[in-house]
N, C-alpha and C positions, 0 to 999 in steps of 0.2 A: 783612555787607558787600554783599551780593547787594540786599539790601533798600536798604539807603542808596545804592546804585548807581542803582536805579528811582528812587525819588526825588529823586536831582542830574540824572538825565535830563528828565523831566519839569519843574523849576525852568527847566533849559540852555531847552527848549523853550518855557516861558511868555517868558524872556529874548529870544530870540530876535524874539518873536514882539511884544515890544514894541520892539527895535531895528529889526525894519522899519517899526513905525507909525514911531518916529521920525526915518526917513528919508522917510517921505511926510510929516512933516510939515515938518522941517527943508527937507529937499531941494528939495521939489516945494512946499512951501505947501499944503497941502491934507489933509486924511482922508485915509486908505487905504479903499478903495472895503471895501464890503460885500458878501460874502463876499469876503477877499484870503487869502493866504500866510500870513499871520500869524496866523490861528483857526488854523490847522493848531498853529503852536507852540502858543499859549494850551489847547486841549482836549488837548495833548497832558499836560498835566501831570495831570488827575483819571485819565487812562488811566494811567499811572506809578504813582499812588498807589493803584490797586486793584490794579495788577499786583504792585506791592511788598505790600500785604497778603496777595496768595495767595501768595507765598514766604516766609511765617512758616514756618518746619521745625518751631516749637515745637505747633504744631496739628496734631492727630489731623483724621482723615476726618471722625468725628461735630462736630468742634469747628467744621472748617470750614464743612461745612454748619449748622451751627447759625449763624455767622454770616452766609452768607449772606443765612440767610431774616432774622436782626435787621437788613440791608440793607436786604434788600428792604421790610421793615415802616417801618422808618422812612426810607426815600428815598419810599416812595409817602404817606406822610406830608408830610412836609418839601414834597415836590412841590403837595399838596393845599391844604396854606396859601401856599403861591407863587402857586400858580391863582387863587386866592382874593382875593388883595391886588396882584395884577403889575397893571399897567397896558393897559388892555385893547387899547391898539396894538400892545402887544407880541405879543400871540397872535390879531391878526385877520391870517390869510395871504392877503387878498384882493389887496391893492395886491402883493404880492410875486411872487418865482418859489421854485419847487419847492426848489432850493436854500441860496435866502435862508431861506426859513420854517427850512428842517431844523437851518441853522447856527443863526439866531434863538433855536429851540427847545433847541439842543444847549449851549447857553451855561447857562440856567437848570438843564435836569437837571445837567450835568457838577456844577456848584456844588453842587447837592443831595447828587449824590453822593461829592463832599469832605467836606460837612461830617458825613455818614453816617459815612465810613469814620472819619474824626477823632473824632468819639465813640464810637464801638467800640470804637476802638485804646486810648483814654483811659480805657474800659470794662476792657478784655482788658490792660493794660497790668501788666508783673510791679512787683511795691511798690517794689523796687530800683531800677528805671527808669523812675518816673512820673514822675519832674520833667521827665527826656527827652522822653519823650511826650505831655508836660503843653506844651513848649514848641515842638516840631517839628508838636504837633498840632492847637496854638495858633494857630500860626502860619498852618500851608497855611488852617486856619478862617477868621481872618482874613481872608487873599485871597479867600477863597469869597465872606466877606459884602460885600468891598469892590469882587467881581464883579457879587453882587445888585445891590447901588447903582447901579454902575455902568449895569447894565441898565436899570432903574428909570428912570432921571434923562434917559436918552438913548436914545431909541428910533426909527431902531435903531443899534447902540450907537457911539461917534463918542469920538475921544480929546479934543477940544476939551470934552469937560463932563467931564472927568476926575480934577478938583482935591481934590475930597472924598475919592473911592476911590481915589488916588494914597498918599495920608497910609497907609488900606490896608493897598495892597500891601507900602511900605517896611515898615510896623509889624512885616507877616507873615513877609520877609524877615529881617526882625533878630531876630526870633521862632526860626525856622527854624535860621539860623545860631548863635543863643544854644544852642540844642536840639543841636547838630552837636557844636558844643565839650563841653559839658557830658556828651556821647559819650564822648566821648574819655577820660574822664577814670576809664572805667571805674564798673561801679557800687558804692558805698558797702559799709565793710565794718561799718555798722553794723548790728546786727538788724531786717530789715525790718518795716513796720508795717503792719497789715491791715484795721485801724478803719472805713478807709473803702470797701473793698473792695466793699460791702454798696449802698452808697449809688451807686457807678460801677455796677454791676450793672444799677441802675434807671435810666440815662440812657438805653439804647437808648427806653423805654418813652414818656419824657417827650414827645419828638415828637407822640406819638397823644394826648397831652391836649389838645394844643394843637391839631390838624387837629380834632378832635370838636369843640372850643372854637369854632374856626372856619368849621365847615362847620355847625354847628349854627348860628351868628349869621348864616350865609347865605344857610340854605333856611328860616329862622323865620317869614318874612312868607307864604310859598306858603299860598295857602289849604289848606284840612284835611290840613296835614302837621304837625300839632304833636304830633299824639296817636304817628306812629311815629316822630317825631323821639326823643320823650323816650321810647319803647321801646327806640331805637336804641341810644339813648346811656347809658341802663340796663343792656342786653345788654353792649355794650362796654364800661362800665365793669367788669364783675362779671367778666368775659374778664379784662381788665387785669389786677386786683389779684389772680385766681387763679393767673395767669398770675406776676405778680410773689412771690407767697408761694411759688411752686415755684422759681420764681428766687434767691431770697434763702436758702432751705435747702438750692439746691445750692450757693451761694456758702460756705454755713457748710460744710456738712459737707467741700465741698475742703479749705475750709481748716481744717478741725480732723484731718483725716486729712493733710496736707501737712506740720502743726505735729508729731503723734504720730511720723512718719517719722524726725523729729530731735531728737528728745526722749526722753534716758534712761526707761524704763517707770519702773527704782525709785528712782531719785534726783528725778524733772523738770528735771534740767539738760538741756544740748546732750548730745547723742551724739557715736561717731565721727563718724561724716558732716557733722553742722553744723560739728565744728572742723574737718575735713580742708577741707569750702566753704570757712569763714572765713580757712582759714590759705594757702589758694589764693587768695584775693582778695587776701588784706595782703602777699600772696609780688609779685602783679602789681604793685600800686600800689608798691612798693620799687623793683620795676625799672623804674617807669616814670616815677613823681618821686622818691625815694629817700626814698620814708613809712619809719620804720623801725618794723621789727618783731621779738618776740622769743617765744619759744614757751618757756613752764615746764613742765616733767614732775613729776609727783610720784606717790611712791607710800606708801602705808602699811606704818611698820614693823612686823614682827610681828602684823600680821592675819590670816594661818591660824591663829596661835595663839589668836585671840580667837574665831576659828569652831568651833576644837576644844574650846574651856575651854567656851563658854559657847552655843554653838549659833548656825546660819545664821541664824534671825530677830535673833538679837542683831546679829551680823555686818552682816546686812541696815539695823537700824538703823544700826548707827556711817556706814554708807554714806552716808544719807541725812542724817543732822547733820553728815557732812562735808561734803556738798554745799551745805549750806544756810551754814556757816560762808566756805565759800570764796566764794562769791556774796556776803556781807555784806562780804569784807574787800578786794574788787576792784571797780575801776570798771567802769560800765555800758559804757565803748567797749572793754572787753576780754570776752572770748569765756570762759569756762569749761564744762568739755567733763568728759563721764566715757568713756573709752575702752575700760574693760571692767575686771572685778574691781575690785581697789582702786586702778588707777591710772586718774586726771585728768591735766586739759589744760588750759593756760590760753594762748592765743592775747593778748599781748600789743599792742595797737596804738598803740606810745609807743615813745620812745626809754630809754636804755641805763639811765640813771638811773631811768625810770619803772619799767622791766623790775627794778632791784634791790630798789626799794621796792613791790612786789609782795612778789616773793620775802619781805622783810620780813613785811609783814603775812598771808603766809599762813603763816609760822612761825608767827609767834606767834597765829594763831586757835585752834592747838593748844594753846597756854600753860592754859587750860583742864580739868581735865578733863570726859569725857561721860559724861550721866549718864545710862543706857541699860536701861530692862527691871530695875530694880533696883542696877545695879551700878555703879562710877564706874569706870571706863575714862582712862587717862594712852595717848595713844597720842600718837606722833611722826612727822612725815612724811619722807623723803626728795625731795630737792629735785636737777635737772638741768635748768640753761636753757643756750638758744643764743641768738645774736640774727644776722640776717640783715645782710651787708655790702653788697647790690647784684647779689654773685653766686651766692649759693646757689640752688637750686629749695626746691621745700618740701620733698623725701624727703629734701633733704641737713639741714636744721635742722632736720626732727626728726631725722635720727639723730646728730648733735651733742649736739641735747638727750637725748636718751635714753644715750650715751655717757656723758654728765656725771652723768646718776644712776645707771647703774652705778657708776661710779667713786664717787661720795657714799655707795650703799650699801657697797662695798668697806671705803672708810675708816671707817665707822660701825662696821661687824662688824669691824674690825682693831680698832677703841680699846675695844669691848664686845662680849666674848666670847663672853656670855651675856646675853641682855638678854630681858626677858618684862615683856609686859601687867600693869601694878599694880592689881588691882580692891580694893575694898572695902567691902564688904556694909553697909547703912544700917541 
């Protein structure tokens, strides 16, 4: 909240800051003089958007510095190919004052350093909430470049050549505002994906191709500077991509230690923790559009008895071809979870009818028997679901669900008094 607070500040401000030009131009007929009132709104918005990325609370000390300096690498970047290509009225401070220049010059960085922070964020962005970040960070981008232009086209810079970077601005704003809502809407309770993780990692990098690119095409003509040109850019290349291979294996190894964290060691299903995430997500989205949801309990009948006949490795397998059967017999938007010993979790993300034919098809995945280390095993599950009305939390449906299969294994042992594991030797 704190974060998207800095950022409606910063918009409020660029707003602002175009409602005065449009009273010097409506009002008065004329430009708003250079340096006016109105830069103050306009640069107020890149200072919001760096302020809102240092109050990410999900960043450690090391993290933050570590972005810093990918700032600072790539704004003095981005800065280098600006220098490069601006227009050289822009940065002769001859005809100007002390002040004009500073504003002049603070236009270009500020941009810089939007589109800086926008690709970090789009970098650093969690899987769940890239499309968020992908559109909020889109967007302020957007305005950044349709700031350059602006700069570029009109020097120094005058709302009357405005028409091009206008299109812009709105684009950025609908951007922004697309990005706001799609906030709101909480993030997805499907299994995030990490593919491309790898590939955002390496966007801070891309900048410094591109300034080598360009400062090499710059200083190529200088008499006998070719021989440490092409040292230079040797040396910096071989920097880069060592640079980038430490980057891409810290990227893996997070995330293969982030993925282990939630992942059964002997089944490779979900663990506690990913259903309890999952069933805290589909708990929100219920109270908040009334997604419905419904949580199955199951547990294995008579599995001590298969660990006492027949030994824990045996045990151990039945564990794992139940896991593997219960994944084959449920949809991909639902969650299946091993919670510890022989009971699982299945996180539901469907209404009442999808919740029975569930229930359905993990009975019968049993229908089977397994055939295990020699032995063919008949085992049967116990089944207790709940489904969520709008006002449960999540401790209340699980313990509905878990109630209900108490009560299933109750009824099971009242009708079979005696009931044991059928093996039979091949």
């Amino acid at each position: 909240a704190v974060q998207w607070g800095a950022i409606a500040a910063g918009l409020t401000g660029w707003l602002a800051g175009n409602l005065v030009c449009l009273y010097y131009l409506i009002g008065r007929g004329a430009n708003p003089p250079f340096p006016s009132i109105a830069d103050i709104g306009f640069l107020a918005l890149p200072v919001c958007v760096v302020v809102s990325a240092l109050l990410d609370r999900r960043a450690h000390t090391s993290m933050t510095l570590l972005r810093v300096l990918d700032a600072v690498t790539v704004a003095a970047a981005l800065f280098l190919v600006f220098w490069a290509v601006a227009p050289p009225g822009l940065l002769n401070a001859n005809d100007r004052g002390t002040l004009s220049t500073a504003v002049a010059l603070a236009y270009p960085i500020a941009d810089v350093v939007l589109l800086t922070m926008m690709i970090l964020a789009l970098a650093s962005a969690p899987p769940d909430q890239r499309g968020t970040f992908a559109l909020v960070g889109g967007g302020i981008a957007t305005m950044a470049l349709a700031d350059i232009v602006w700069i570029c086209v009109s020097t120094p810079p005058t709302m009357s050549n405005s028409t091009a970077p206008s299109i812009g601005w709105s684009a950025g704003l609908l951007m922004v505002s697309a990005g706001a809502m799609l906030a709101t809407r909480g993030p997805t309770t499907r299994p995030p994906r990490h593919r491309t993780s790898i590939l955002l990692a390496c966007l801070p990098y891309l900048p410094l191709v591109l300034a080598a690119v360009v400062g090499l095409a710059a200083l190529w003509p200088t008499p006998g500077a070719r021989p440490i040109l092409c040292a230079g850019a040797l040396l910096m290349l071989c920097a880069l991509a060592r640079q980038l291979t430490v980057r891409v294996d810290h990227e893996r190894l997070l995330r293969m230690l982030a993925e282990q964290a939630r992942r059964d060691p002997l089944t490779g299903i979900g663990n506690r923790a990913l259903f309890t995430d999952r069933l805290n997500r589909a708990m929100r989205a219920n109270r908040r559009d009334g997604r419905p949801v419904s949580v199955l309990l199951l547990d294995l009948n008579d599995f001590k008895l298969v660990n006492d006949t027949f030994g824990h490795p045996t045990g151990d397998l039945l564990l794992v071809a139940v896991a593997k059967r219960l994944v084959a017999s449920v949809d991909f938007r639902h969650t299946v979870a091993r919670l510890g010993g022989d009971e699982f979790a299945i996180v539901i993300d469907a209404d009442t009818s999808a919740a029975d034919a569930v229930a359905r098809a993990v009975t019968a995945a049993f229908a089977e028997p397994f055939h295990l280390d020699g032995h063919e095993l008949r085992i049967s599950p116990s089944l207790g679901s709940a489904a969520a009305d709008g006002v449960l939390s999540a401790g209340e449906i699980l313990r509905q669900a878990d109630d209900a299969l108490y009560a299933a294994k109750r009824a099971q042992s009242a009708a079979r008094p005696t009931d044991q594991a059928r093996t039979a030797e091949p």
